[in-house]
C-alpha positions in Angstrom: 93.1 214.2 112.0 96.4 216.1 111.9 100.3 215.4 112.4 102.9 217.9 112.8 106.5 217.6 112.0 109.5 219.7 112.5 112.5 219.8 110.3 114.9 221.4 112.7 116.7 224.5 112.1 120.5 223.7 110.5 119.4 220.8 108.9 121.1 220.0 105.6 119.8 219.2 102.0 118.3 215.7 102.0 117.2 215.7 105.4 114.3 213.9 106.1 112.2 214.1 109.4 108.6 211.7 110.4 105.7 211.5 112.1 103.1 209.1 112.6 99.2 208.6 113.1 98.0 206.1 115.3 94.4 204.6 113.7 94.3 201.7 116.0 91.3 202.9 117.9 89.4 202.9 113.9 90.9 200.4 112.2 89.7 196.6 113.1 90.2 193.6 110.9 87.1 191.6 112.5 84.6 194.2 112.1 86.3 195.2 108.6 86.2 198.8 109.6 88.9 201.0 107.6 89.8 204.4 107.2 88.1 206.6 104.1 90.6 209.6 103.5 88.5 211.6 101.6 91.2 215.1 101.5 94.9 215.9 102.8 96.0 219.7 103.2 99.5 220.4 104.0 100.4 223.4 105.9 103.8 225.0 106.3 104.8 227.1 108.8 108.3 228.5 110.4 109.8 229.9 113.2 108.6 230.6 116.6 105.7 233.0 115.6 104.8 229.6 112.9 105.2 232.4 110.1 104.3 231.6 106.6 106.5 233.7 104.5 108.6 230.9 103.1 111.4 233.2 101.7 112.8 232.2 105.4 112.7 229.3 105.5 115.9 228.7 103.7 119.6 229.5 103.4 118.2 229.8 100.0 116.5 228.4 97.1 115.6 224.9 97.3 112.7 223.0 98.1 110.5 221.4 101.1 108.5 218.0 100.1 105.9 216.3 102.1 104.2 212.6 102.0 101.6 210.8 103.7 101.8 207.2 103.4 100.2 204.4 105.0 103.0 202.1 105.2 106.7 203.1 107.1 108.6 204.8 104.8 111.7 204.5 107.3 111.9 208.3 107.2 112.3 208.3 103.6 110.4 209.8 101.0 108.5 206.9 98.2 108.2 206.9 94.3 104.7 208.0 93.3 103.8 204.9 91.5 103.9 203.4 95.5 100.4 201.9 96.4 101.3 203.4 99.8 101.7 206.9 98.8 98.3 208.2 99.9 99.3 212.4 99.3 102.2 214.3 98.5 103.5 218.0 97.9 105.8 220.2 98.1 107.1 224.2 98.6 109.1 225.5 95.8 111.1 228.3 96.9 112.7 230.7 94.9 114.5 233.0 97.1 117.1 235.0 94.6 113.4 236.3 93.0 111.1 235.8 96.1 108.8 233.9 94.9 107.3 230.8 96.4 104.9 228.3 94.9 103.2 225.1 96.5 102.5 222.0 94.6 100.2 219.2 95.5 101.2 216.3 93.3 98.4 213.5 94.0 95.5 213.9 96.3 94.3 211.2 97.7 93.8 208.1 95.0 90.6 207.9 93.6 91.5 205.3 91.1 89.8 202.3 92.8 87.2 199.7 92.4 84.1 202.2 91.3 82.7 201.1 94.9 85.4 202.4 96.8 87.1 205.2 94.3 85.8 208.3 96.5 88.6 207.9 98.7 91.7 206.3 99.8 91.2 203.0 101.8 93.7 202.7 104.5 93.5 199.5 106.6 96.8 199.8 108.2 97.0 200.6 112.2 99.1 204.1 111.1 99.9 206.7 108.8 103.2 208.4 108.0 104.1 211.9 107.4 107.4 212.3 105.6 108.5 215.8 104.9 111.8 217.3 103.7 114.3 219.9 102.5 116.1 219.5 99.3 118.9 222.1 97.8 119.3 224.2 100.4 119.5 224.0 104.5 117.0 225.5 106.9 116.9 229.1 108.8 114.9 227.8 111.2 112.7 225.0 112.7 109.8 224.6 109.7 106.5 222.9 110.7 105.4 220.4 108.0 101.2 219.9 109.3 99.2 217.7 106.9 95.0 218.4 108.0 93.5 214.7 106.8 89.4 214.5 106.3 89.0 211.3 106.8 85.7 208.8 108.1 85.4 205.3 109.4 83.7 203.2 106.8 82.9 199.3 107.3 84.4 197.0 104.3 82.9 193.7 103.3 85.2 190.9 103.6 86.2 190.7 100.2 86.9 194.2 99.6 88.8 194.7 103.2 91.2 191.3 101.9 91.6 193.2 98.9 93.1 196.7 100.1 95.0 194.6 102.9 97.0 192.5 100.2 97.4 195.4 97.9 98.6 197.6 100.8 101.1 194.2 102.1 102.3 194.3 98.2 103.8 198.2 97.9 105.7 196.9 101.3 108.6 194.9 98.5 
């Protein structure tokens, strides 16, 4: 699966675009079918030729963040120790010394019940891609793409209850 979102050219430090993922069609309480994301890459790209020299991407140095969540952020990014935080990164740019480095901060959580800690669970109808510019404004429309490998998987009842609660839980 993939999302794409675009932080517009102009836009300001702090600003804060998002996309979503509609898992509807894999996701079914009765059948206790979730999602498994096994891997998130995020991809960053600018311009109209989608360049990747990220020295460009600014009006100078400052930062672009990303998120995929499987609850609504409300276009905002979360605190890592959110149960709903399922990846997140971002693009340090250093433009005064050209140099550019990209983070992944947590991949997705693998810190589960031994049964089901090779991946992140989702049980929710959608994810959320969040992404971001801090510090600086933008030069020009930047593409935020996060690549998810992901598989259905069929839950037992207990297990399915489980992530649903936790997942209702990170929504306070």
């Amino acid at each position: 699966m993939t999302e794409t979102v675009t932080i517009p050219v102009g836009s300001g430090a702090g600003n804060r675009v998002q996309g979503s993922i509609d898992l509807g069609a894999y996701v079914n309480v009765a059948t206790g079918q979730a999602i498994a994301v096994e891997y998130v890459d995020f991809i960053t790209q600018g311009g109209a030729t989608y360049q990747v020299s990220a020295n460009d991407f600014l009006t100078g140095n400052g930062a672009i963040g990303f998120q995929l969540t499987d609850l609504n952020p409300g276009g905002l990014f979360t605190r890592a120790d959110n149960q709903s935080l399922i990846a997140s990164g971002s693009l340090v740019i250093d433009d005064a010394n050209n140099v550019v480095s990209q983070t992944v901060d947590l991949y997705p959580d693998n810190f589960g019940s031994a049964a089901l800690s090779e991946s992140f669970m989702v049980v929710n109808d959608r994810m959320y891609l969040v992404a971001g510019n801090d510090v600086e404004a933008t030069k020009m429309d930047v593409y935020v793409t996060a690549r998810i490998r992901c598989r259905v998987v069929k839950l037992g009842s207990k297990d399915w209850m489980a992530i649903a609660i936790q997942s209702t839980a990170a929504d306070n």
